[in-house]
N, C-alpha and C positions, 0 to 999 in steps of 0.2 A: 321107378319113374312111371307116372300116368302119362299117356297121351293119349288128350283131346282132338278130335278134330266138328271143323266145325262147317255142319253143309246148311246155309242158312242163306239165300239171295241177297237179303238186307243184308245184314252182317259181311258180309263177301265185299259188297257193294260199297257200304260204308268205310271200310278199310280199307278198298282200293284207292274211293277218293282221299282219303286221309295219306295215305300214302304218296298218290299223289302233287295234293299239296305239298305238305314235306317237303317235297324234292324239289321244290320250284317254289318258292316263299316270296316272290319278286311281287305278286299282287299287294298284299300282308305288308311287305318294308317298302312297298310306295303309302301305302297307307297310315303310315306308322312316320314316314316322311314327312309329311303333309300334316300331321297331326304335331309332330317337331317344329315347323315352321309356326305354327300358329300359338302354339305353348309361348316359344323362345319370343314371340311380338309381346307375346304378354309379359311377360319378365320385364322385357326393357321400359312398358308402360308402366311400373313399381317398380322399374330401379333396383332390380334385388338380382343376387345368385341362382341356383337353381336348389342350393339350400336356405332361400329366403335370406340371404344375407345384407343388407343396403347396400348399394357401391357407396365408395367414397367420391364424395362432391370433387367439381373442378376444383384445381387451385384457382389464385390467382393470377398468375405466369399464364394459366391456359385461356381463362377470361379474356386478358388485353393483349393474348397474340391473336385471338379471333376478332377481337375490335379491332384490332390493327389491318385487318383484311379489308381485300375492296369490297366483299359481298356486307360487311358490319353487320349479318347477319350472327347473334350470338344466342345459343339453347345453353341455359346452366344447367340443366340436365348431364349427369355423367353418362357415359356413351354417343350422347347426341351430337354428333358434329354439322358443320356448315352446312354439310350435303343431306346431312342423313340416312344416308346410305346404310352404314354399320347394324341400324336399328331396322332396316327393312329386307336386307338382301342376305337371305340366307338359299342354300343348296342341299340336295340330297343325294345320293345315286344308291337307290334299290336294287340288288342284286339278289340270284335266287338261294343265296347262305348269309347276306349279309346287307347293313348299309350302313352306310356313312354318312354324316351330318356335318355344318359347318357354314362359315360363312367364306365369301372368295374374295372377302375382301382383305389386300394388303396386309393393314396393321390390324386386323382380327386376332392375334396369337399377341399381338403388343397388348393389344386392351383386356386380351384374356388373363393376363402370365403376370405383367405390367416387364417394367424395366427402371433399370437407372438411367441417368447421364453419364457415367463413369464403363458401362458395358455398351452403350449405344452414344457416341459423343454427337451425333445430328439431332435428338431432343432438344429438344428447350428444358427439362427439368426432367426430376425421375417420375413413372407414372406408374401407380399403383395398379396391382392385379384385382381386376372387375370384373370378375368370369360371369359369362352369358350364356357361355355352350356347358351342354353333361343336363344332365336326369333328374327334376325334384322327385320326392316322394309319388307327389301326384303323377307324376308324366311314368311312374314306374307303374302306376295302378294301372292307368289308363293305356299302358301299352300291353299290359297281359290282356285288359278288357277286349283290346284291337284282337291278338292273339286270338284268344276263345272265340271270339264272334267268327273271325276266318274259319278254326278249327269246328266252330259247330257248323259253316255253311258246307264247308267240303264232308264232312261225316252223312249232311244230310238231301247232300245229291244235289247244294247250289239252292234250294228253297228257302 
């Protein structure tokens, strides 16, 4: 076995900050947070998955129970409700190994998953799964991209 060593300031330098970063990636997954939030708005503007998939349009059932409200406010847009909340309100918590994504709203895991009437009998009908949350292609490029830029600042002393 060879052993290298290596007496090199730069080098020393740069691996220290690399290292650590590493250890503390909470900058990095605020970033990368933030970068989810703004994705996922998009999605809901095309109506699609995160594998570009369409949701499926309201029924009927859901049309004239939203008429039947006092706001009569009605989006046929699927995910769009009265409030619109679902399509706007999403959360993150950056941590220095990890983060977490998601919305806080309620029925967010309803409109993700969907459901029946027959496993949830308070529906008015069954509701298809229309997921919003999870990674397209893009948002996987673009989170190495977040990645390397982190990694090239700390390597390079934060310039």
């Amino acid at each position: 076995m060879v052993t290298l060593k290596i007496k090199n300031d730069e080098i020393t330098g740069a691996l220290t900050r690399l290292s650590a970063f590493l250890s503390d990636m909470t900058p990095a997954n605020q970033d990368i947070g933030e970068y989810l939030v703004v994705s996922t708005k998009e999605r809901f503007g095309e109506g699609v998955s995160p594998e570009g998939v369409k949701w499926a349009p309201k029924s009927a059932t859901t049309l004239a129970a939203y008429g039947a409200r006092k706001s009569n406010r009605i989006d046929v847009r699927p995910l769009f409700g009265p409030s619109g909340s679902l399509s706007t309100q999403f959360s993150y918590d950056a941590k220095p190994e990890s983060i977490e994504f998601g919305s806080p709203m309620v029925y967010a895991a309803m409109q993700q998953f969907g459901g029946t009437k027959a496993q949830f009998p308070n529906l008015w009908g069954n509701i298809p799964a229309r997921p919003f949350l999870g990674l397209s292609p893009k948002d996987e490029t673009n989170i190495v991209a977040i990645l390397a830029e982190w990694a090239e600042t700390a390597t390079n002393g934060g310039a």
